[in-house]
C-alpha positions in Angstrom: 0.0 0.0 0.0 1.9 3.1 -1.3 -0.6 5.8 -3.0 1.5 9.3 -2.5 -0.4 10.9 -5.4 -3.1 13.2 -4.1 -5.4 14.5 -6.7 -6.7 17.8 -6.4 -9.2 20.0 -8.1 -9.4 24.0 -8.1 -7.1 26.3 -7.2 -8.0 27.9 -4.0 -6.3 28.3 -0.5 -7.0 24.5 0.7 -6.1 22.9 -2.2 -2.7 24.8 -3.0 -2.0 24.0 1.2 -2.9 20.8 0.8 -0.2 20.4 -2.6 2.4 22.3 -0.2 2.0 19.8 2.5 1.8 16.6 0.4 5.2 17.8 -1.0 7.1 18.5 2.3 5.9 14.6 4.0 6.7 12.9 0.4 9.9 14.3 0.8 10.6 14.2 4.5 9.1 10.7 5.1 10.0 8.8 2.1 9.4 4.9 2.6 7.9 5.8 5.9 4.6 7.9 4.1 2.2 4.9 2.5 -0.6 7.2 1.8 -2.0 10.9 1.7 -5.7 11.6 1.2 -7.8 14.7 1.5 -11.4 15.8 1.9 -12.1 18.2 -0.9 -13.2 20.8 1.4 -11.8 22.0 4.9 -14.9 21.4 6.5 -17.0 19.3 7.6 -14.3 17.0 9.5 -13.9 13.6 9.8 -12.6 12.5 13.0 -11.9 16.2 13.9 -9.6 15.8 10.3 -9.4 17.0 7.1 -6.6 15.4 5.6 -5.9 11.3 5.8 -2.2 10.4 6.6 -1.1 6.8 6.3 2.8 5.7 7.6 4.4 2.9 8.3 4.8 3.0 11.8 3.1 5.8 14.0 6.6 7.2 15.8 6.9 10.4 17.7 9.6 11.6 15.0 7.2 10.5 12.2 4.1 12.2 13.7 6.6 15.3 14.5 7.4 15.8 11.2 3.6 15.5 9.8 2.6 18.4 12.6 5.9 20.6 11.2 4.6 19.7 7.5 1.2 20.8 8.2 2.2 24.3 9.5 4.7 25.5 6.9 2.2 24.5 4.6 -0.4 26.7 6.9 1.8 29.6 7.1 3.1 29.6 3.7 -1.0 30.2 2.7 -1.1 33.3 5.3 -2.6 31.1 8.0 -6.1 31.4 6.0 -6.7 27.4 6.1 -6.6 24.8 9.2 -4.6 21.7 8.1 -5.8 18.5 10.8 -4.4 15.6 10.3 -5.2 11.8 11.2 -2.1 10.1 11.4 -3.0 6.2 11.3 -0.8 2.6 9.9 -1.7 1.0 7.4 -4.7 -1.5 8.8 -6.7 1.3 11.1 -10.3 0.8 10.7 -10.3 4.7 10.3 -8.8 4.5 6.7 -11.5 2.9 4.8 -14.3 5.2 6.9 -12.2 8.7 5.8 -12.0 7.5 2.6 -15.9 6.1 1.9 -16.7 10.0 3.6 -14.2 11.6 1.3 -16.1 9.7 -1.9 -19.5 10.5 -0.9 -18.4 14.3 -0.4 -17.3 14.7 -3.8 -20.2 12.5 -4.9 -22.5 15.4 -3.2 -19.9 18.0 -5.4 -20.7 16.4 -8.8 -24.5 16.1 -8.2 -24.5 19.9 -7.0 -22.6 21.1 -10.5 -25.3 18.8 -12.2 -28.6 20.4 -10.6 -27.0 24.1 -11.3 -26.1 22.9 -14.9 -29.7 21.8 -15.3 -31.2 25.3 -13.8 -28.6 27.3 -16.5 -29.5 25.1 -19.4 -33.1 25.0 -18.7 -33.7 28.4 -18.1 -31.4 29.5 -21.4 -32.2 27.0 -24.0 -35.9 26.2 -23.2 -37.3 24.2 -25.7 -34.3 23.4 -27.6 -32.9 21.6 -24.3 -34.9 17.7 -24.5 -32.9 16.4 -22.0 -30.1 16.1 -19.4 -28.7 12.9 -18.2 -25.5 12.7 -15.8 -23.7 9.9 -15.0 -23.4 8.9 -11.1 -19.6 9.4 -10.7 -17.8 12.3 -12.1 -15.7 9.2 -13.7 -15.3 7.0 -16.0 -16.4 8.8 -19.1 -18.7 7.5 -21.7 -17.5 9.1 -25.3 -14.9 11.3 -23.2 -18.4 13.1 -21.3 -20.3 12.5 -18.3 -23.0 14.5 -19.2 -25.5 13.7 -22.1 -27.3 16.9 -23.4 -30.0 16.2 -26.0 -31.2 19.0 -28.0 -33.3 19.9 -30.9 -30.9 21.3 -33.1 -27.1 21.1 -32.8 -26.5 24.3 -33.7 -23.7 26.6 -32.6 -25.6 28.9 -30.5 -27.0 25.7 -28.5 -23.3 24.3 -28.2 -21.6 27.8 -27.2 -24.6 27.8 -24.5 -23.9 24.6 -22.9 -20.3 25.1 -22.7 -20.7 28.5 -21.3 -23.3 27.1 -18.7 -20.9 24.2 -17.6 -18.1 26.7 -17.2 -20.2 28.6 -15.0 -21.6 25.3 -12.9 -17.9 24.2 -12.6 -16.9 27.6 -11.3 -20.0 28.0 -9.0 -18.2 25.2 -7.1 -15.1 25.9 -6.9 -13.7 23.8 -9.6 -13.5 20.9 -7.6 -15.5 19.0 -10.5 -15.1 18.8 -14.2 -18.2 18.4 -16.5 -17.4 16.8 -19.9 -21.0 17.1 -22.2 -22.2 15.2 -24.9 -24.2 16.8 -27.3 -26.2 15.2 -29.0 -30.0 15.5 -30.9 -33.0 12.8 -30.3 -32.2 9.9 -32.2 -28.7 9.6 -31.7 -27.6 6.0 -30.5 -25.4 7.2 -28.3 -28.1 8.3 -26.2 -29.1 4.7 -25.8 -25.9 3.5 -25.5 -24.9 6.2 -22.3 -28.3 5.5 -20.7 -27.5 2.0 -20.3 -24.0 2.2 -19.8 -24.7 3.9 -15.8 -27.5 4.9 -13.4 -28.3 8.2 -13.4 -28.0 11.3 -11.2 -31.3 13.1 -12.9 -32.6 12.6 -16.1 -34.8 15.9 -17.0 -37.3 15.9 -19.6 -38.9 18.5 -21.7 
């Protein structure tokens, strides 16, 4: 078990603190730092934390060097965000809780920047919008997209509208989510084929 990648989406305070201290334990822990994992917002916590940290053995020098990692990386951001960490080995019941919590936060993320999507789209297109279908995950894609627009005419002012609007969802929340859409008019088969490929998040109809 050895996962030092952490992925993060948007730009903001958190996630550039949380880059900065992923960065100093990878490189001050080495072989001793098995996993780092993040919630994809400061709060709510999880076990009072925010931020998973997995090592091989929990040592005073180890869990030293994690609380010294945490606040350079708090004071390199000005002290505007509150790095807690859960220092556990590998085997701690508390891993695979953090982690289910982490997935059903960003699950709550990508079903947000759906419902706004749907509001812009709806209330911009109108009758040229037939329907919205996401998928249930942010990922994998189906055709590259998550998101199945069906519209009655492909035209370029319909395709320059959904783009703008999932710009605008993506933005609204922070850029922690990325919506790929397919658009598509009725009749397509790869509306068939993405409808049966996932459940759905919402599926609107007009």
């Amino acid at each position: 078990m050895r996962s030092l990648s952490l992925v993060v989406r948007g730009a903001g305070p958190w996630e550039r603190s949380l880059l900065i201290f992923a960065e100093k334990l990878s490189s001050r822990l080495g072989e001793d730092l098995l996993m780092i994992a993040a919630l994809e917002e400061e709060e709510p916590l999880i076990y009072e934390s925010n931020v998973l940290v997995v090592v091989r053995e929990r040592r005073e020098d180890v869990v030293t060097e994690v609380i010294r990692a945490k606040r350079e990386a708090e004071k390199e951001m000005g002290d505007v965000v509150t790095i807690s960490p859960l220092i556990v080995t590998q085997g701690d019941p508390a891993i695979d809780i953090f982690l289910k919590a982490a997935k059903e936060e960003k699950g709550h993320s990508w079903r947000k920047a759906v419902e706004i999507l749907e509001s812009k789209l709806s209330s911009r297109l109108g009758e040229d919008l037939l329907m919205i279908a996401a998928l249930e995950e942010e990922e994998p894609l189906i055709y590259e997209s998550n998101v199945l627009v069906v519209v009655r005419e492909r035209r370029e002012d319909v395709v320059t509208e959904v783009i703008r609007a999932k710009r605008e969802a993506e933005k609204e929340m922070g850029d922690v989510v990325t919506i790929s859409p397919l658009i598509v008019t009725q009749g397509d088969p790869a509306i068939d084929i993405f409808l049966k490929a996932t459940s759905l998040v919402k599926k609107f109809e007009h």
